[in-house]
N, C-alpha and C positions, 0 to 999 in steps of 0.2 A: 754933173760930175762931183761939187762939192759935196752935192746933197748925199749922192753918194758916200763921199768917202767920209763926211760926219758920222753916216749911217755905221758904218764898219768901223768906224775907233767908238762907236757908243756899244755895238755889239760887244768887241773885244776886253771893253773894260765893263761892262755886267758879266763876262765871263772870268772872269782875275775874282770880280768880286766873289763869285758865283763857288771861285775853286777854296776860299779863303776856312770854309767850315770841313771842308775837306781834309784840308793841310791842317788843320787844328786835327781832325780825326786820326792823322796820320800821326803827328808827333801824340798824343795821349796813347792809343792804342802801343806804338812801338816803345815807347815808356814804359809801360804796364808789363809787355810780352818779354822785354828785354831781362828784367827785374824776376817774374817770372821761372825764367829758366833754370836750369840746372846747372851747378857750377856755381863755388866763391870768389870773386872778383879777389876778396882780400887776400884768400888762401892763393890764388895764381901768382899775384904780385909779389908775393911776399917767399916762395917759393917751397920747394917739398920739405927742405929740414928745417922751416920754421916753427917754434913752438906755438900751441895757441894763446899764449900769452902776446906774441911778438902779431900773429894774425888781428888777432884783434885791437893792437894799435895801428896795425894796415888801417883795418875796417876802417876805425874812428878818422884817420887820418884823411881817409878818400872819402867822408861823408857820408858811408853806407848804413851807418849804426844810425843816424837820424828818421823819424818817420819818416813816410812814403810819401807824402805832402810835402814835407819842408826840403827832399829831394827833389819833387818835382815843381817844387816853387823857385829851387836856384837852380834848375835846368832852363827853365823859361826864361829868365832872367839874361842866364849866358845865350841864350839863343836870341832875344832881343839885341843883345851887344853884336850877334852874329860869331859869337863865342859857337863851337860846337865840341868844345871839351879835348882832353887831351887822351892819345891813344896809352893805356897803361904798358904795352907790348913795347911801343915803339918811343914814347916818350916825346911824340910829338904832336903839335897841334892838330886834329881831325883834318880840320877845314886847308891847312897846310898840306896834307897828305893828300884829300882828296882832288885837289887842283892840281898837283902833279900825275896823278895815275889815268885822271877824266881821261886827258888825250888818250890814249892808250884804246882804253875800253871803246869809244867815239869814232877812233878809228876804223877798230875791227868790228863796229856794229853798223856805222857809215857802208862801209866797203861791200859786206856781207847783204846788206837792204840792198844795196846797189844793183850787187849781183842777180842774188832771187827777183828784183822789179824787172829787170831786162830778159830774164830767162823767163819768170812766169808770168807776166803778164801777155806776152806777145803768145806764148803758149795756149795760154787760156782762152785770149782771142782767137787762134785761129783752128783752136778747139771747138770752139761753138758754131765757126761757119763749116764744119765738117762734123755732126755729131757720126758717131760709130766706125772713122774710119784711123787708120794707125796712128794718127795723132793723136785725136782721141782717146786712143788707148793709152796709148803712149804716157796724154797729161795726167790721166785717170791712175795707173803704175806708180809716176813720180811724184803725186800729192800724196797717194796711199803710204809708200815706204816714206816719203817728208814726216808725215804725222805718226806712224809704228817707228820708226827706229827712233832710240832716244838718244839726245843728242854726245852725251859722254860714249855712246858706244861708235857713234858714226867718228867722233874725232879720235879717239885708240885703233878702228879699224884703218882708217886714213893715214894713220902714224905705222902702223904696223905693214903698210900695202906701200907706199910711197919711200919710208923714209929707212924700214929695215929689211925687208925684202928687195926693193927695186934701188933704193938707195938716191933717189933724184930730186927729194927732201931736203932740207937742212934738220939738222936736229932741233927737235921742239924745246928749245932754250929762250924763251920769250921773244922781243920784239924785234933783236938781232944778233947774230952771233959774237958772243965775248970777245972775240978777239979781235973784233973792228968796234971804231968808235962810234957814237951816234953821233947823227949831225947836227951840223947847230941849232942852238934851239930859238927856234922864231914862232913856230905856232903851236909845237906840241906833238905834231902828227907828220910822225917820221916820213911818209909820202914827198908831204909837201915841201918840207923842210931839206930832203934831200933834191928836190928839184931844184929849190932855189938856192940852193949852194952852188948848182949844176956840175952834182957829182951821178954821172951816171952810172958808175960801178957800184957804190954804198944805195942807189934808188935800184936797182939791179935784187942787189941782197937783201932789201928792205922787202921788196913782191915778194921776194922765195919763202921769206919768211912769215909772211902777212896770208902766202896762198892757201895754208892747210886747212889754219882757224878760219879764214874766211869760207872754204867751203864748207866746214862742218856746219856753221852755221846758216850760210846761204841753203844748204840741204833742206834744213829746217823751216827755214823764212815763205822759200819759193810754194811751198803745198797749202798755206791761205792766198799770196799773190792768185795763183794758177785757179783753185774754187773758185776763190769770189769774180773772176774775171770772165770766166766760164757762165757762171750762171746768172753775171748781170748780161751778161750779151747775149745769150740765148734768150733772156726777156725781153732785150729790145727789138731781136730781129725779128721776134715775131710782133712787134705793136704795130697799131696804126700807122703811125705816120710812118716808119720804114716802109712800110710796103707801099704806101700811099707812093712814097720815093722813088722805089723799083717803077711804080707804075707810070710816073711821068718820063722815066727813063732817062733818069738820070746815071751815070756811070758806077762803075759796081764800087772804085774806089772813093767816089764824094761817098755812095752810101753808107759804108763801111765805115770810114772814117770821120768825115762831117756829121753824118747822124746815129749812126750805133756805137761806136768806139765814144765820144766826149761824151754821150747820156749813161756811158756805164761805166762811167771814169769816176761819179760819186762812191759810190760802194766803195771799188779800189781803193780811194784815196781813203777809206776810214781806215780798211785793213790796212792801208800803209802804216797811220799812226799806232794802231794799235801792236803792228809788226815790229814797229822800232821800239815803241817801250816795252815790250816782250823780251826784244833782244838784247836792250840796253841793260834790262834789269835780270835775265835770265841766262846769261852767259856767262857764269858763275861758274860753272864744270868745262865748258871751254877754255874760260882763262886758266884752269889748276891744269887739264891735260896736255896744254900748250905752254904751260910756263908763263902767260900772261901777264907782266904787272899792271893788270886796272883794277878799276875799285870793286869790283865781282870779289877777286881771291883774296883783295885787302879785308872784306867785309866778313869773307868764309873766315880767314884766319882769324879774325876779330872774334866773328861766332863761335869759334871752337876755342877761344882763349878767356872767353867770359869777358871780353873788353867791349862793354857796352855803348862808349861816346861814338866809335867808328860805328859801329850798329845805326845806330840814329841817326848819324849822320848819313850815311850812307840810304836810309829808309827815305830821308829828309829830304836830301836830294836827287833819289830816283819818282818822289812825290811833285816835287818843283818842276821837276823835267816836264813829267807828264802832262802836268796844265798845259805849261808851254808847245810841246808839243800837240797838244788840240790844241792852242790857240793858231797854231801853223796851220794846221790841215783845215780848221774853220776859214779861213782865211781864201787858204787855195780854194775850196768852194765856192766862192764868191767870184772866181778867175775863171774855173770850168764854166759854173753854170749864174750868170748874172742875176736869175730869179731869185735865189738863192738868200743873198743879198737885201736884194727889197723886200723880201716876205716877211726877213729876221723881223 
């Protein structure tokens, strides 16, 4: 067992290491792209009636008039300090900003994973012990419209069906409606937060509001859960050793679940991680149609404002994540299937 679990923290930290030329690739390239773009940081800041005399001591001021190197040499700098610069729009620290809105986003992309894993995975399963029959059909429909409809138009259709036609909505006004307070703040992610207050009417309001963006996105998520679940189990139920299974007669549910469900639980769990950083980092039109405060519509507004620090940081820390997040799902790997583990 030690030997073990030596093994899996030497894995975990060759993979840190592993991600480190990455996370270099990531800050250079979004440096470059941000710089890049169209739009004067100095001319924004500085606003429409200023002259170009008054622009270009913006410029000078915020550092832009210096080359491209000696920018990106005290952007390194501030990010070694764990500086991630100041928003020009908001006038506040990036790194300030983006620890308050994280919950938010974490929330509705938690929630949404949740959803599509409980709907599509059991789908998919019990898709492939039936090929051709109405379930089948069924999962085959809802991964097709999951991947055709795009996701800005499934959250406006959702908002237009639920909340101005049928009316049983709250209005899409972010995370709760203005006219109640949020509750205290303990972890960030209004769910929990309203549990442990145990205010059941504000945890009440909290769902209503959390259900719209959560499906739009769960819509989305569930059409790789439901694939990939489908067609790792259809590869095991026909292998060897299942049938070998069947044939010693053993019961339909050990089979099922004992050896076809946890051998096809690899695949799954990749799509999972890869699900959540999809969603974490692509729920950017979710959060503007639903009123959102996460760092998605922080980072759009950044974009369309030529406020480059949120940009990076925001790239920065959708890049962090991601390690992390394979380092989770590498992890759980080694829980499903033990070989796993000792082969690393």
């Amino acid at each position: 067992m030690a030997a073990d679990g030596l093994a899996t923290w030497r894995r975990m930290a060759v993979q840190l290491m592993s991600a480190v030329p990455s996370l270099i690739g990531v800050v250079v390239i979004t440096f470059l792209l941000t710089r890049a773009l169209p739009g004067d940081p100095a001319a924004q800041f500085a606003g429409a009636a200023a002259t170009p005399e008054a622009v270009e001591q913006v410029r000078k001021s915020l550092g832009l008039d210096r080359p491209l190197w000696a920018q990106f040499s005290s952007y390194l700098a501030e990010l070694a300090h764990g500086d991630l610069g100041t928003s020009l729009t908001t006038g506040q620290p990036v790194r300030t900003e983006l620890w308050e809105r994280f919950p938010a986003s974490l929330e509705l992309t938690l929630a949404a994973l949740l959803c599509a894993a409980l709907v599509g995975i059991p789908l998919g399963a019990l898709s492939a012990t039936r090929p051709g029959s109405w379930i089948d059909n069924l999962c085959r429909l809802g991964t097709t419209a999951g991947v055709a409809l795009p996701v800005f138009f499934s959250g406006v259709l959702l908002n237009y069906l639920f909340y101005f036609l049928l009316g049983v909505s709250p209005a899409p006004l972010g995370r709760l409606d203005p006219l109640l307070e949020p509750p205290p703040h303990l972890t960030g992610f209004y769910v929990l937060d309203s549990i442990l207050a145990g205010d059941g009417l504000l945890l009440s309001a909290v769902l209503r509001q959390l259900t719209l963006p959560v499906l739009t996105l769960a819509l989305v998520a569930m059409a790789p859960f439901a694939r990939m679940t489908r067609a790792a189990m259809l590869a095991v139920l026909t292998s060897d050793f299942v049938r070998t299974a069947k044939a010693l007669g053993l019961s339909r549910f050990t089979v099922f679940y004992t050896y076809a469900f946890r051998n096809a639980l690899l695949p799954v769990l990749t799509t999972l991680g890869m699900t959540f950083s999809f969603l974490l980092g692509g729920n950017v039109l979710v959060e503007k149609v639903f009123a959102w405060p996460g760092v998605g519509s922080y980072a759009l507004e950044a974009l369309i404002a030529s406020d480059f620090a949120p940009v990076q940081g925001f790239v920065l820390a959708m890049g962090i994540l991601y390690v992390l997040v394979n380092l989770g799902i590498d992890t759980l790997y080694g829980l499903v299937d033990p070989r796993v583990g000792r082969n690393a």
